[in-house]
Structures are given as C-alpha cells and as structure tokens.
Phi, psi and omega in degrees: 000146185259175190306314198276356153293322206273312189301306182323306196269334176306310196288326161292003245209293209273353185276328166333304172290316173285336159275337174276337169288314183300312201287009235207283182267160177309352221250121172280160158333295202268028143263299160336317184288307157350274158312338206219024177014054205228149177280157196266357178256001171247334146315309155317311168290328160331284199297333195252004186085002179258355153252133219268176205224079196282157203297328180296341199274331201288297142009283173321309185295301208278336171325325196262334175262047165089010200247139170232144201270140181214157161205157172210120215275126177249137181287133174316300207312337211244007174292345141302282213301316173098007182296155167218144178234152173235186184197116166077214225248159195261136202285142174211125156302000000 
C-alpha cells in the first residue's frame, strides 16, 4: 500500500471511529466543539474529513464520548497474518 492510499484510509478509519464514539454516546458536535475550543463548523470538517486530525484532538474527542485511545503496533509484513506486536502499557489520553 502506498503512503497517500494508507493516509486515506487512516483518515476514514478516525472519521469512523469518531462518528461511531459520537453515535455511542450522549455527546454532540457542539459539546466536542467545546472542548477541543474549536468552532463547530471545524468540527465538521474533522467528521467530514476536510480538516486534517491530530492525535491530541482525536484522543480528546474520543475521551469526551467516553472512550480510551490504545494503539498498537502491527508490522506491515503481518498486516494480512494479523499479528500484532505490543510493547509496554497502552498508550491513552
């Protein structure tokens, strides 16, 4: 996969994530807007993908509808295979 396909899809993957945490929870845009002290039409853009999504913002969002952020590192070669490998305490906001 090439870098601007994986960015593609990283950016569908967090509006995803980020709309199914919303959708999951009590929480509105304009509480979200609130929080991350961003105008609510840039919230939109966040949600529609035309504003770019920094790990603080994303983290932040998914914090507020309840949620905790973990990642974990998969090797390209095992990304078919499905392996994963981690290393130390799961990273969270």
């Amino acid at each position: 996969m090439n870098s601007d396909a994986a960015g593609e899809l990283t950016v569908a993957m967090d509006q995803s994530t980020i709309q199914n945490a919303l959708d999951s929870s009590d929480i509105s845009a304009a509480e979200i807007s609130r929080v991350l002290d961003m105008t609510q039409s840039g919230v939109s853009r966040i949600l529609n993908g035309s504003r770019r999504l920094t790990v603080r913002m994303f983290g932040e969002i998914l914090s507020t509808c309840g949620f905790e952020v973990r990642f974990s590192l998969v090797k390209k070669d095992a990304l078919n295979a499905g392996s994963e490998m981690t290393g130390g305490p799961p990273l969270s906001h």
